[in-house]
VOGU-3710 file (C-alpha; in Angstrom, 3 decimals, decimal comma):
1> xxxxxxxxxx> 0,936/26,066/32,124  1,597/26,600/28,339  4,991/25,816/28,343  4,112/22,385/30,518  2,077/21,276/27,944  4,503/22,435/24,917  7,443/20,027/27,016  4,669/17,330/27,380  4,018/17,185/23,510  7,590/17,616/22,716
11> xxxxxxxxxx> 8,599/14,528/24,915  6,219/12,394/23,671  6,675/13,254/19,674  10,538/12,194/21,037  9,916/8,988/22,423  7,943/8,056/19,678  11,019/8,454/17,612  12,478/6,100/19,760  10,005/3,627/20,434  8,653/2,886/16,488
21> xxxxxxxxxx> 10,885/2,578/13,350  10,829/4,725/10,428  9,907/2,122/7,940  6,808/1,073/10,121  5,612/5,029/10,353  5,919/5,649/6,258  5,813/2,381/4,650  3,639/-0,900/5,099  4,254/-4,614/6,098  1,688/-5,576/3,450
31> xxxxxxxxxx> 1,667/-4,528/-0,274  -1,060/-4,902/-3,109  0,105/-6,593/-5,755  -1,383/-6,735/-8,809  -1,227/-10,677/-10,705  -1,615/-10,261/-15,030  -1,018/-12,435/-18,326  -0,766/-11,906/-21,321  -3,230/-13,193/-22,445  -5,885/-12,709/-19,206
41> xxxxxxxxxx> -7,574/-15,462/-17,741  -4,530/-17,932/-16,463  -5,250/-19,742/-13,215  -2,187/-18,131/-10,860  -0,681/-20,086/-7,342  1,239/-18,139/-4,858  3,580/-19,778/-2,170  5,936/-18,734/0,309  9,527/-18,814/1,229  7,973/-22,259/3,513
51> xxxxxxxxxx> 5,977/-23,220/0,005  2,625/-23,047/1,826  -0,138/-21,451/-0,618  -1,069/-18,033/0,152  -2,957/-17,542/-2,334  -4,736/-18,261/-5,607  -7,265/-16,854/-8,287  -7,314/-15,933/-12,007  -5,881/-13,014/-13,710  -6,045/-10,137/-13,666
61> xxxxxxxxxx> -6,410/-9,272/-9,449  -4,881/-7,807/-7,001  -3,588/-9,587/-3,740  -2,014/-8,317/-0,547  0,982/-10,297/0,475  3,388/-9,698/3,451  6,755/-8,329/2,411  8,563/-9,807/5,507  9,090/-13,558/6,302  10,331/-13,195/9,930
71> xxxxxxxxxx> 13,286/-10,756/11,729  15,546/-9,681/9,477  13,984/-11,842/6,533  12,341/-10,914/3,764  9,334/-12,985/2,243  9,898/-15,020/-1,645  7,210/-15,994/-3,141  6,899/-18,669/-5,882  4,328/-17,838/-8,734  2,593/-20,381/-10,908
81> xxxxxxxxxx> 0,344/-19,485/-13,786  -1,419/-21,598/-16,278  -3,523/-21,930/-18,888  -4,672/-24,390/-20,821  -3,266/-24,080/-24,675  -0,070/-22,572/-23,057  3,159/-23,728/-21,091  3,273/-23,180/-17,606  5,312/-20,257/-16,730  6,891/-19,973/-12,933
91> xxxxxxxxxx> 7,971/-16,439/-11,602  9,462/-15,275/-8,267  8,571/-12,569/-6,313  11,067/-11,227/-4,029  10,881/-8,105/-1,283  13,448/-5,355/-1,663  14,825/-3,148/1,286  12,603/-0,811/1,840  14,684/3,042/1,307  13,005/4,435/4,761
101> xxxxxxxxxx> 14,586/1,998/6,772  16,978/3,486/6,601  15,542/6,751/8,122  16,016/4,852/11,096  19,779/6,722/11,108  18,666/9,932/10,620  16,160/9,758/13,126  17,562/7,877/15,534  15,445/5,228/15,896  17,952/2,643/17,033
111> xxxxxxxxxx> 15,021/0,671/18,678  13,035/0,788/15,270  16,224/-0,481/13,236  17,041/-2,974/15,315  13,397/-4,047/16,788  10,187/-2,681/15,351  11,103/-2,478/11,314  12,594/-6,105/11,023  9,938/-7,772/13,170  7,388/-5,877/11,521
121> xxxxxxxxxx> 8,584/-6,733/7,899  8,392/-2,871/7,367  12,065/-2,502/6,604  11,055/-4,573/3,168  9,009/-4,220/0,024  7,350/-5,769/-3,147  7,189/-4,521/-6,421  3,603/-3,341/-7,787  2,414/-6,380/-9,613  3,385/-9,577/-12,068
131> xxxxxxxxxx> 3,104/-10,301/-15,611  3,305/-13,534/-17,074  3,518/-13,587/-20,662  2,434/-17,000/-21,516  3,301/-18,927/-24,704  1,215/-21,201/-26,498  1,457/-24,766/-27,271  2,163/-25,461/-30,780  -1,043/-27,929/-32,198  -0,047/-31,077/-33,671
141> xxxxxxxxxx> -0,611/-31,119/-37,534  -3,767/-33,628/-38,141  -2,922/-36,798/-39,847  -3,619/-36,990/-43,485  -4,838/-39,777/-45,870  -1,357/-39,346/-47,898  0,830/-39,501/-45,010  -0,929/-43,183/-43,945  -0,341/-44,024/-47,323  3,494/-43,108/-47,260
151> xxxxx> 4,113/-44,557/-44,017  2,341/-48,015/-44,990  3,926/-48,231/-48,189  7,565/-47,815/-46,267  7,167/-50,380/-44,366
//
């Protein structure tokens, strides 16, 4: 009876190898990423690889955003931050493999490498979190009695 149940846990720890991918067992589909400026307070858009908005706010937060875009794709994003007194800066924010995908080999989870990871997203990743470092717009000097003099007197 013992050793039925030892072969029943044992098979199914095995096809569970098979059946999900390494990626999708240790890592994540969806990542918290953390949005910042320098200085805080900038109004921030984020937008796909399709350039629909996923999602906006004001610095500093923390979003979730899915690091796949589809099987065998990973998901760009296009960042936007502003503030007013300071340019507009744009960023990207691109996944990365993902190093347990590649446990997939070791494993092998042949169905996870070729099915579960990439149409999970799992075989990618994002990076912690953003900075934008915005710069400010220079002010205009004000306009001075002298230099209306000068400039009518040149004319």
């Amino acid at each position: 009876m013992m050793c039925l149940k030892k072969l029943a846990i044992t098979a199914a720890l095995s096809a569970s190898v098979f059946v999900t991918g390494c990626a999708s067992i240790v890592s994540d589909s969806q990542y918290p990423v953390v949005m910042k400026s320098e200085p805080s307070g900038a109004e921030y858009q984020i937008r796909n690889r399709s350039g629909s908005l996923v999602h906006q706010g004001t610095t500093p937060s923390t979003v979730t955003l899915k690091s796949g875009a589809g099987y065998f794709k990973g998901e760009r994003y296009k960042l936007q931050f502003s503030k007013e007194g300071y340019e507009q800066q744009d960023q990207s924010l691109e996944s990365s493999m993902d190093g347990w995908y590649w446990g997939n080999l070791l494993f092998g989870g042949l169905i996870g490498m070729l099915a579960v990871d990439p149409a999970t997203g799992a075989m990618y990743k994002l990076p912690p979190g953003k900075t934008a470092n915005l710069v400010q717009i220079p002010m205009a000097a004000p306009a001075t009695p002298e230099a209306e003099v000068v400039s009518s007197v040149t004319e």
